[in-house]
C-alpha positions as CSV (number, residue, x, y, z in Angstrom):
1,X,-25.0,29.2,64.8
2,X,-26.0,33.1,64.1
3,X,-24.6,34.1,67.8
4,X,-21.5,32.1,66.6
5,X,-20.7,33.8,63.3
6,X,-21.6,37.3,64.5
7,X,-19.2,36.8,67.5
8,X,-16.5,35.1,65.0
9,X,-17.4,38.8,62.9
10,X,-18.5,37.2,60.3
11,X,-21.4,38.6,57.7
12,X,-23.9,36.0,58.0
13,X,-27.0,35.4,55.4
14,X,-30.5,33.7,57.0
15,X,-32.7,32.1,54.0
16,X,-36.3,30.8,54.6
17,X,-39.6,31.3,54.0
18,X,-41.4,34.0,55.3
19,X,-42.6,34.2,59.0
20,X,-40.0,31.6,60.0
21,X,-38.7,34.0,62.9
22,X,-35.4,35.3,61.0
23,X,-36.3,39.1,62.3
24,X,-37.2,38.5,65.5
25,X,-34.4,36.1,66.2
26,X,-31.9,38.8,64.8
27,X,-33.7,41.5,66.9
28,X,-33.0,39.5,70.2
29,X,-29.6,38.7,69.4
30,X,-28.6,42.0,69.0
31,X,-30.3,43.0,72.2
32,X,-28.5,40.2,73.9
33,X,-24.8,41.1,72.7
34,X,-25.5,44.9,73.4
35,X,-25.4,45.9,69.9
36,X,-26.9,48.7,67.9
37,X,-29.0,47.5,64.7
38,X,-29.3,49.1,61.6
39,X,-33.0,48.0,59.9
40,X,-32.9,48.3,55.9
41,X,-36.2,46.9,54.0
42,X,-34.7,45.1,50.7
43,X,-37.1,46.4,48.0
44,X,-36.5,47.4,44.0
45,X,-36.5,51.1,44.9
46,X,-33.1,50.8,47.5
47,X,-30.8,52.8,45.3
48,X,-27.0,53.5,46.6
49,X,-27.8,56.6,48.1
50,X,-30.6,55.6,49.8
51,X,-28.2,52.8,51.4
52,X,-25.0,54.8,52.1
53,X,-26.3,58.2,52.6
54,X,-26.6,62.0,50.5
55,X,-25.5,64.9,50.5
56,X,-28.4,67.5,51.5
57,X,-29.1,69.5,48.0
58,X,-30.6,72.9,49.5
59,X,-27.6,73.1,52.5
60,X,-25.1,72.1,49.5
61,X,-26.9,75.1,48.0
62,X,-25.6,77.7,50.8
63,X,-22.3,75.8,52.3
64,X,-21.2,73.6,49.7
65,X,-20.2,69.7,49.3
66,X,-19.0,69.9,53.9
67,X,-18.9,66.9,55.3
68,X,-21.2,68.2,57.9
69,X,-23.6,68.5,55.0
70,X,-23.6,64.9,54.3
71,X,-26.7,63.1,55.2
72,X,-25.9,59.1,56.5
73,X,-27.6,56.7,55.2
74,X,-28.4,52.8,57.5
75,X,-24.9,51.2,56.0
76,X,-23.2,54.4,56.7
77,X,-24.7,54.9,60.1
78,X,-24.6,51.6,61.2
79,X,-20.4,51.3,60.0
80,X,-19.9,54.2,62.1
81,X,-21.4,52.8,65.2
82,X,-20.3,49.8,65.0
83,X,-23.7,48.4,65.0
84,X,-25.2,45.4,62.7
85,X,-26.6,46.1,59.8
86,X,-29.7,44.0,58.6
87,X,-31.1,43.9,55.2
88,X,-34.2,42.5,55.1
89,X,-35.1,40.7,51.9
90,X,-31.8,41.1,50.2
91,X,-32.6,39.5,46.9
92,X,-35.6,41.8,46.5
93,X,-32.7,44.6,46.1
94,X,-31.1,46.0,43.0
95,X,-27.6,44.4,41.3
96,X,-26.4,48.1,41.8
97,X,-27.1,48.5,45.3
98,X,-25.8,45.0,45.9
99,X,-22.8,46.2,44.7
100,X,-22.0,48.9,46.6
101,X,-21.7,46.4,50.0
102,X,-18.8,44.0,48.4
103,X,-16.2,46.1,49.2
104,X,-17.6,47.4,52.6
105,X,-18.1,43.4,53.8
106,X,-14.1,42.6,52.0
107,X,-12.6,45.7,53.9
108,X,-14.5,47.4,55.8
109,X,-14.6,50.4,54.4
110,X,-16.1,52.7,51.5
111,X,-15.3,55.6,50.0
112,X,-17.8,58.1,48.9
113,X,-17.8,60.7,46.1
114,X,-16.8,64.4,47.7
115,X,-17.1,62.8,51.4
116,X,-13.8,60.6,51.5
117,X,-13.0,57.2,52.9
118,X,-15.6,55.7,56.0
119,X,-14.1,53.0,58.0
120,X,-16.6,50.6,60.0
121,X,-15.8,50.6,63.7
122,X,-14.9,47.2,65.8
123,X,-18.5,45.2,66.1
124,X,-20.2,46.1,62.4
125,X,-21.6,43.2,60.3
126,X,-23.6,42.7,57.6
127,X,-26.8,40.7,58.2
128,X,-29.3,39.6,55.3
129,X,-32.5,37.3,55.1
130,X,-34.2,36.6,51.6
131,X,-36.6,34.2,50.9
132,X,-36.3,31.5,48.5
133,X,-35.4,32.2,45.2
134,X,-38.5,31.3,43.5
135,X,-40.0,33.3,45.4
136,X,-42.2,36.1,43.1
137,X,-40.3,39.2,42.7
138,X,-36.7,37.4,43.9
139,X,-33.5,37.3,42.0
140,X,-29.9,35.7,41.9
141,X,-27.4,36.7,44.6
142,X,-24.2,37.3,42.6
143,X,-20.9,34.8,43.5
144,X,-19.4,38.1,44.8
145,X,-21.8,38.3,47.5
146,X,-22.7,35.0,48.6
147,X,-18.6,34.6,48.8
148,X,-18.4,36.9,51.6
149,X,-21.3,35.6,53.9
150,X,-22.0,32.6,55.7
151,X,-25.3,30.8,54.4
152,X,-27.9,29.8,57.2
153,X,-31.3,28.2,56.2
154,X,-34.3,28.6,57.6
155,X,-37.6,25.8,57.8
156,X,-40.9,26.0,59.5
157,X,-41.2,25.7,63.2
158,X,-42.4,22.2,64.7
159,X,-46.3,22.3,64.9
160,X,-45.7,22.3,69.2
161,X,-43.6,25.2,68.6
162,X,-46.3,27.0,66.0
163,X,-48.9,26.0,69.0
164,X,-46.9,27.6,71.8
165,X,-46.3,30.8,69.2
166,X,-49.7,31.3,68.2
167,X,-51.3,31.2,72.0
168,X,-48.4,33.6,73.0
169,X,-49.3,36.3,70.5
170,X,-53.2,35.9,71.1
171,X,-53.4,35.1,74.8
172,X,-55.0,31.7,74.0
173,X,-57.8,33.8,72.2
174,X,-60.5,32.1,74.3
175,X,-62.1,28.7,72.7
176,X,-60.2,28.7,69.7
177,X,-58.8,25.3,69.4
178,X,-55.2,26.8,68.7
179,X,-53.7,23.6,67.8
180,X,-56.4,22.4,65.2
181,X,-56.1,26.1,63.5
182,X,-52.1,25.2,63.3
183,X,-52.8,22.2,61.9
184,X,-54.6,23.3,59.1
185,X,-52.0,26.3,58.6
186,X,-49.6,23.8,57.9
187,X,-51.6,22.3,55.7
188,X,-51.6,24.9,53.1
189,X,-47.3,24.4,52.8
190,X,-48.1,20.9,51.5
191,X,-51.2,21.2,49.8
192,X,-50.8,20.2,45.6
193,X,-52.7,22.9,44.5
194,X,-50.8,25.5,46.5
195,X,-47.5,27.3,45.5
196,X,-46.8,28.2,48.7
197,X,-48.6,28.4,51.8
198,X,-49.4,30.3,55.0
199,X,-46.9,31.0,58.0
200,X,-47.9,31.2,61.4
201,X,-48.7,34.6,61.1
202,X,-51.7,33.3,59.1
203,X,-52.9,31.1,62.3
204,X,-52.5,34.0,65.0
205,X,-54.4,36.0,62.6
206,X,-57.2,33.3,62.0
207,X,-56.7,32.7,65.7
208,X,-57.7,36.7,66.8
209,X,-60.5,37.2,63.9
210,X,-62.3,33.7,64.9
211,X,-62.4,34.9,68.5
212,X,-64.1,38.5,66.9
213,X,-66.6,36.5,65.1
214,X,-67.5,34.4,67.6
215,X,-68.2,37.3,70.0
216,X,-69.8,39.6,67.6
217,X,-72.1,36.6,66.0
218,X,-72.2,34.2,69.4
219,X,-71.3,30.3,68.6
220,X,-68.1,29.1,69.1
221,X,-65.2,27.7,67.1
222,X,-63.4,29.0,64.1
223,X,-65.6,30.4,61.4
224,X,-65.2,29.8,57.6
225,X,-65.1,33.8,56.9
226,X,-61.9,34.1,59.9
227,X,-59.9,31.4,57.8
228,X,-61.2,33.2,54.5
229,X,-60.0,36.3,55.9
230,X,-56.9,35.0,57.4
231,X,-55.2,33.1,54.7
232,X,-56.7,34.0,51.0
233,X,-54.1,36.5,50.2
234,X,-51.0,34.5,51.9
235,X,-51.2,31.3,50.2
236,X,-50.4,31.1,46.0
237,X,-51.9,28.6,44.2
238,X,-50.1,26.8,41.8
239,X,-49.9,27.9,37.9
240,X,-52.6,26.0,36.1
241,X,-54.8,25.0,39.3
242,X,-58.3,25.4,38.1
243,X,-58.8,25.9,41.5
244,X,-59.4,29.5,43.4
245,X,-57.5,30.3,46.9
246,X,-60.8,30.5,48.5
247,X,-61.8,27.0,47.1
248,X,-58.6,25.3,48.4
249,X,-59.1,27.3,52.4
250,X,-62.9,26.0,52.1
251,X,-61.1,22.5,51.5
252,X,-59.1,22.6,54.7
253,X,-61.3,24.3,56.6
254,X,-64.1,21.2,56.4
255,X,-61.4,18.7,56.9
256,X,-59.7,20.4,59.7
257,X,-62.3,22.8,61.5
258,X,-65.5,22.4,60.1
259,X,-68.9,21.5,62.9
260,X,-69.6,17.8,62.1
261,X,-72.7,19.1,61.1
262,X,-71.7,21.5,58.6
263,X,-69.0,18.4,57.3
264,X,-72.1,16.2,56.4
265,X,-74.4,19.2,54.9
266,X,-71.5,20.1,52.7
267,X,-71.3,20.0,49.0
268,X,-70.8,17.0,47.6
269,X,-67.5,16.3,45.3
270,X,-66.8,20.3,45.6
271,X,-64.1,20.8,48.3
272,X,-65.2,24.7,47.6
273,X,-68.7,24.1,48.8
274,X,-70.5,24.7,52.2
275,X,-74.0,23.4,52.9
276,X,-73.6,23.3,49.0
277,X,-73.1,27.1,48.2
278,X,-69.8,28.2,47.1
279,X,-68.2,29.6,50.2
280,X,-67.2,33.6,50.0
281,X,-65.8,35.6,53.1
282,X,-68.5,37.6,55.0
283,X,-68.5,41.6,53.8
């Protein structure tokens, strides 16, 4: 569908949560079709000028507003090459800045104070990912914008396809039981006390730091303190959960990796328990 409407020249929009491959799809495609790709971050500090370009103040000093002078910016750079242009996190980015691409995605073209009129070559097309709106820190995409795009969305891979990721990026990781650490991953996106959870990224990092542990300490499987580690500061637990982030990982952990052993010693009635002291990340 993306290979479709970039070929068609259409400006295309890719929602989903994070770590659901939008980047790295993107990234391939453009290798694929032999484009050039323009990388913008979408963040509340990406003013115009930061976007299209500036003029440099000290040369303006000495040889005036020249075009020569003029300092391109990713859009700018990426119109005049012909290359795609992909903002990452779009509605992270200011109404303002927003703004300033209507007109470049309706014609093709902007004009900018004391530099003239830039017209995008054959081949250059807008390309945005955001995450869901509820997201913290997200806002509303104005009518304007979403008019000129088309909308793809973006889920989770399959678990077989989150198993064949993870042992890609760590080489298997040696005894790590890769598929029982994805299962638990998942298990934070559905979990009652969680806002959101953890993306795969979370299970190749739990994946690399178990296999660490395992050879500084000895043992084997997945320790409590690599899933700690791993996961505490990617999952968001849910407004008015008594609960802690820590807690709710200790919870999974047990029912997904935990020793048998460890499973029986376990505190009773307190999923945030281990061998009945409340579990905290090593160091």
């Amino acid at each position: 569908m993306v290979l479709a409407a970039l070929r068609s020249g259409r400006h295309v929009l890719l929602e989903g949560p994070p770590g659901t491959g939008k980047s790295t799809l993107l990234r391939n495609l453009a290798d694929g079709m032999g484009a050039g790709f323009e990388f913008v971050e979408g963040t509340a500090e990406l003013t115009p000028a930061r976007l299209v370009g500036h003029f440099d103040p000290a040369t303006v000093l000495t040889e005036g507003y020249a075009p020569e002078v003029f300092v391109d910016g990713p859009l700018l750079r990426a119109m005049r090459s012909g290359a795609l242009l992909y903002v990452e996190e779009i509605n992270r980015v200011p109404e303002e800045t927003l703004n300033t691409l209507v007109t470049v995605m309706s014609e093709r073209e902007i004009v900018v104070p004391r530099l003239g009129r830039v017209a995008a070559e054959p081949g250059f097309r807008l390309v945005a990912a955001m995450n869901p709106f509820d997201a913290v820190g997200t806002g509303r995409i104005s009518g304007a914008v979403m008019d000129r795009v088309c909308r793809l969305t973006f889920g989770y891979q399959s678990a077989e396809e989150e198993v064949d990721i993870v042992a890609r990026e760590t080489g298997g990781a040696g005894d790590v039981p890769l598929a029982a650490v994805v299962e638990m991953v998942r298990a934070t996106r559905e979990h009652p006390d969680l806002r959101s959870g953890s993306s795969v990224r979370g299970a190749i990092d739990m994946v690399l730091v178990a296999a660490e542990l395992v050879s500084i300490r000895g043992g084997g499987g997945v320790p409590l303190d690599a899933a700690l580690v791993a996961l505490s500061g990617r999952v968001r637990v849910r407004e008015g959960s008594a609960r802690t982030a820590e807690e709710i990982i200790t919870e999974l952990w047990e029912r997904h990796l935990a020793p048998a052993e460890t499973s029986r010693t376990s505190g009773e009635g307190d999923p945030g328990k281990v061998n009945g002291r409340t579990a905290r990340p090593a160091g």
